[in-house]
C-alpha positions in Angstrom: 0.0 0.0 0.0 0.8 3.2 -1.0 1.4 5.9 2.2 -0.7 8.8 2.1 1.4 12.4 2.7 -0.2 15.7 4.0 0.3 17.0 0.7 -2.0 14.1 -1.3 -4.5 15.4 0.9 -4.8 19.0 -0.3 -5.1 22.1 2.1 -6.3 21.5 5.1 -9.9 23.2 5.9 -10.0 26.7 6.7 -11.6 26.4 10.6 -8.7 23.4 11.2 -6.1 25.5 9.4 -7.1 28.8 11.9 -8.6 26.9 14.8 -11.7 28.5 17.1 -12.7 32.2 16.5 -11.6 34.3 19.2 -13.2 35.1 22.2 -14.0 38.9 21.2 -15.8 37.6 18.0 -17.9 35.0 19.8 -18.6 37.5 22.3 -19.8 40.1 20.0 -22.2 38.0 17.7 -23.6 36.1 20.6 -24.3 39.7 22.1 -26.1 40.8 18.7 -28.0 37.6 18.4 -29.5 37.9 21.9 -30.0 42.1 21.3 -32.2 41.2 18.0 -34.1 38.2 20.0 -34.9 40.9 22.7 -35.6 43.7 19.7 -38.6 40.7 17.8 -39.8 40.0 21.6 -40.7 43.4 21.8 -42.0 44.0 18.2 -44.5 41.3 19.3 -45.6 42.9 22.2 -46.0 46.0 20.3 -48.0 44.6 17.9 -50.1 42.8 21.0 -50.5 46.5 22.3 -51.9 48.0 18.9 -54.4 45.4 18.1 -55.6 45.9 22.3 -55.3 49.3 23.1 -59.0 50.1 22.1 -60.3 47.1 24.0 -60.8 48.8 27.4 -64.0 46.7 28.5 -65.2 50.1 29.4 -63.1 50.7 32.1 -60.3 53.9 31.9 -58.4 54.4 28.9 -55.0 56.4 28.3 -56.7 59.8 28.8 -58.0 59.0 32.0 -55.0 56.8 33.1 -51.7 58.6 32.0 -50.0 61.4 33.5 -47.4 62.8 30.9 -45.8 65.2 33.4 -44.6 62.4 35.2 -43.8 60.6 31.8 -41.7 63.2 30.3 -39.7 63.1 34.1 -39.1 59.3 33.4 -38.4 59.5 29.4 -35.5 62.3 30.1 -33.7 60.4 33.1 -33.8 57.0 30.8 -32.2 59.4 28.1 -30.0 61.4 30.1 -28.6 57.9 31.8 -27.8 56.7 28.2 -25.9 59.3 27.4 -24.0 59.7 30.6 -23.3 55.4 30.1 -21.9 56.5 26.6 -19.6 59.0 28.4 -18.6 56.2 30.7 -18.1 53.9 27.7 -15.4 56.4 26.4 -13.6 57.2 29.9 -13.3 53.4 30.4 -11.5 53.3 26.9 -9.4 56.5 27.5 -8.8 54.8 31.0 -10.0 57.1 32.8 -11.1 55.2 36.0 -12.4 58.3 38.0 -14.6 59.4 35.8 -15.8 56.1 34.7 -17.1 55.7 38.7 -19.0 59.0 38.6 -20.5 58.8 35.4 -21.9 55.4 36.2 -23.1 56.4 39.5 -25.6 58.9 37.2 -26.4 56.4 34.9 -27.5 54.2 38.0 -29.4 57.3 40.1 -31.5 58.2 36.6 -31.9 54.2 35.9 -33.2 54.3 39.7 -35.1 57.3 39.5 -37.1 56.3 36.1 -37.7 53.0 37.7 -39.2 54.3 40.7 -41.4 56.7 38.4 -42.6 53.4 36.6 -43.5 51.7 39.9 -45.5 54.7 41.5 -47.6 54.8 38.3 -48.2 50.9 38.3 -49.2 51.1 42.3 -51.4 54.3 41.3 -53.6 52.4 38.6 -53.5 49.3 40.2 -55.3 51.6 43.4 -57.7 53.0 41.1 -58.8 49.7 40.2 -56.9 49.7 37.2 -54.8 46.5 37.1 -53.8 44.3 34.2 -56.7 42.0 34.4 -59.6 44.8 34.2 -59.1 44.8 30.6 -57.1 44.0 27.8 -55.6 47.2 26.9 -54.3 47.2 30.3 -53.3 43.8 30.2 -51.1 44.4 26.8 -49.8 47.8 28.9 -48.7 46.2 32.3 -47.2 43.7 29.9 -45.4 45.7 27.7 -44.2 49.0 30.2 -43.2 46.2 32.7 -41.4 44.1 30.3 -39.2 47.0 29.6 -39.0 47.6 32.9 -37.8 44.3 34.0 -35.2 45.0 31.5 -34.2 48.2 33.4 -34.1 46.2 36.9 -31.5 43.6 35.2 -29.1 46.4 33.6 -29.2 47.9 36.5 -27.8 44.7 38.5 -26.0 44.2 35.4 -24.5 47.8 36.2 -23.7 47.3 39.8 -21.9 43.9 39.0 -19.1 45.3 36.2 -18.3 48.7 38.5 -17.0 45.9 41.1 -15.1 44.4 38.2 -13.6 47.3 37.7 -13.1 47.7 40.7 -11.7 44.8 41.7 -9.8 43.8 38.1 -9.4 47.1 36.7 -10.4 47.9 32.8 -8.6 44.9 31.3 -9.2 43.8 27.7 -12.0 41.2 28.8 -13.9 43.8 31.4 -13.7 46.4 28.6 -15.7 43.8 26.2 -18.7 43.3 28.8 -18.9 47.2 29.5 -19.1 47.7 25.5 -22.1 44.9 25.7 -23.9 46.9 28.7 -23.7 49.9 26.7 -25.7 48.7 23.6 -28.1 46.7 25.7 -28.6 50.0 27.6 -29.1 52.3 24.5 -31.4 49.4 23.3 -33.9 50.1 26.1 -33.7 53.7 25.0 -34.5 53.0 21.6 -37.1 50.5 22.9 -38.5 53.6 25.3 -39.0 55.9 22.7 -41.5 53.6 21.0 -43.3 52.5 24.2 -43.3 56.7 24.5 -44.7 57.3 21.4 -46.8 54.8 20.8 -48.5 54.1 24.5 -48.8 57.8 26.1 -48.3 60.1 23.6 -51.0 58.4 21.2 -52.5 57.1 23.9 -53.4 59.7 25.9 -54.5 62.2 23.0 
């Protein structure tokens, strides 16, 4: 029998040739796969919302419901904590670890204070007999708005958790990656507010 040599076989594949992709590339398309999952959740729940917004089972609509005061409040601290997470982004990369600290401790307070904005007008509706089983509409509401919310809660643990890397590791290569991943997932929930904005109070409450 005739012995087979490496170069009878032809080039080896490319994957074998290269080996695995590196971490950073893994990292970043596993991040955009589960962004885009999150972004067709809520396109569903949207869509839930506009087919049920009419259906109030004559209970209270958006007029009688919403107070845009207080949703303007909420809408500017979620955009003013995006941008301030953006100008953390940049000091992390400029390694500046002082002002990385302070600018997350404002994206955290405004995160806080929009969430505790939400919450009050949940616990208000809910005491005016508005919960999300008196109708549909406010079923598809409390389901949407409190989806969004729940994503708030979890970047803001999410938060908390890679300031004490920092802290702890300083702004290696690795840390850096995860704090460029809570970055997009937190102007995703801003892009995601303005819609729920839009499209729940401001049209709702015309």
């Amino acid at each position: 029998m005739t012995a087979v040599t490496t170069a009878d076989r032809g080039p080896a594949p490319l994957a074998a040739a290269e080996g695995p992709a590196p971490t950073r590339t893994v990292v970043a398309y596993g991040f955009w796969i589960f962004l885009l999952s999150d972004i067709i959740m809520f396109s569903g729940l949207f869509a839930a919302y506009s087919v049920l917004w009419r259906n109030t089972a004559g209970g209270p609509d958006g007029r009688e419901l919403f107070d845009l005061r207080n949703v303007f409040i909420e809408t500017a601290c979620l955009l003013l904590s995006s941008y301030t997470c953006g100008l953390a982004a940049l000091s992390a990369e400029h390694r500046q670890i002082g002002r990385f600290f302070v600018l997350e401790a404002i994206t955290f307070l405004l995160g806080a204070a929009f969430l505790l904005i939400e919450i009050s007008e949940f616990a208000g509706m809910v005491a005016k007999g508005a919960g999300p089983s008196r109708s549909a509409f406010l079923s598809a509401f409390f389901t949407l708005v409190g989806t969004h919310g729940a994503h708030v809660t979890s970047g803001l643990l999410w938060l908390i958790y890679l300031v004490a890397q920092v802290a702890a590791k300083g702004l290696r290569p690795p840390v850096l990656r995860r704090l460029l991943c809570f970055s997009l997932f937190w102007h995703a929930l801003d892009i995601i507010w303005v819609g729920v904005f839009t499209l729940v109070y401001l049209m709702g409450a015309r």
